[in-house]
N, C-alpha and C positions, 0 to 999 in steps of 0.2 A: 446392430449391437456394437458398442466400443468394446475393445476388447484391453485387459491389463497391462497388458504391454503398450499401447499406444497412449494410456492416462500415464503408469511408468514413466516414459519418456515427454509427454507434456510435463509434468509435473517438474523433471529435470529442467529441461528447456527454461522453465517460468524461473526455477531458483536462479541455475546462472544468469537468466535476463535482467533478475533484482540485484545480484552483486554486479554485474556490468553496471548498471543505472548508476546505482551507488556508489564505485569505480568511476565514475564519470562525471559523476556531481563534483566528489571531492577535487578531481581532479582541475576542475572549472572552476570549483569557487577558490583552489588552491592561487590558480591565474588572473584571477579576475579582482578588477580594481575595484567592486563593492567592497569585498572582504576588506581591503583596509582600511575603511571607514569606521564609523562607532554603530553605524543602523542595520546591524544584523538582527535579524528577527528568527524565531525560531519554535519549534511546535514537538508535538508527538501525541500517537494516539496507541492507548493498550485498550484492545478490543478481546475482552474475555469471554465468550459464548455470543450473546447479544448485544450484551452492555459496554460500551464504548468509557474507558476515561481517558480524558482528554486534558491537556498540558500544552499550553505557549506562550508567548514574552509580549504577545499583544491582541488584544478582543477580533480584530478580522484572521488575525492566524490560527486560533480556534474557532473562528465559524466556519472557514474553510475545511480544516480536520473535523469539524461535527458533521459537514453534510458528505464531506468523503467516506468518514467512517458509514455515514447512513448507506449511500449507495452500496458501499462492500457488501456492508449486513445484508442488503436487501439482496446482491448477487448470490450472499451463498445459501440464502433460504431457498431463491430461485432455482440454483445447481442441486439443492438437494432435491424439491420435490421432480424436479427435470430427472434425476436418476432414479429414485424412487417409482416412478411412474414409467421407464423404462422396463424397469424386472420384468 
């Protein structure tokens, strides 16, 4: 049985892993000689329950974020019946 303290502290873990990443990007694409170019590309994906919308500057940057967003979705319906089925 997982117990609340040990989801707690994943849960933490995960958050500061996404600000590091994101820490980390900026700080790479800060240094890096793409960035002064003009061929920045760029996306984002708002995932409300199931339904993904989806936003980027070119058709393979949203097909990349369409089948990422799909994966997630698909992970967290998995995590749920996985705990559900735990009780």
């Amino acid at each position: 049985m997982i117990h609340s303290d040990s989801l707690t502290t994943l849960g933490l873990v995960l958050i500061l892993t996404g600000f590091a990443a994101i820490f980390l990007a900026l700080f790479l694409m800060h240094f890096s000689s793409e960035t002064r170019e003009d061929n920045i590309k760029g996306g984002g994906a708002i995932i409300i329950g199931p339904f993904p919308i989806i936003f980027g500057t070119s058709k393979k940057i949203v097909k990349y974020l369409l089948a990422l967003s799909i994966v997630l979705i698909i992970l967290v319906f998995l995590t749920q019946i996985l705990f559900y089925t735990m009780k």
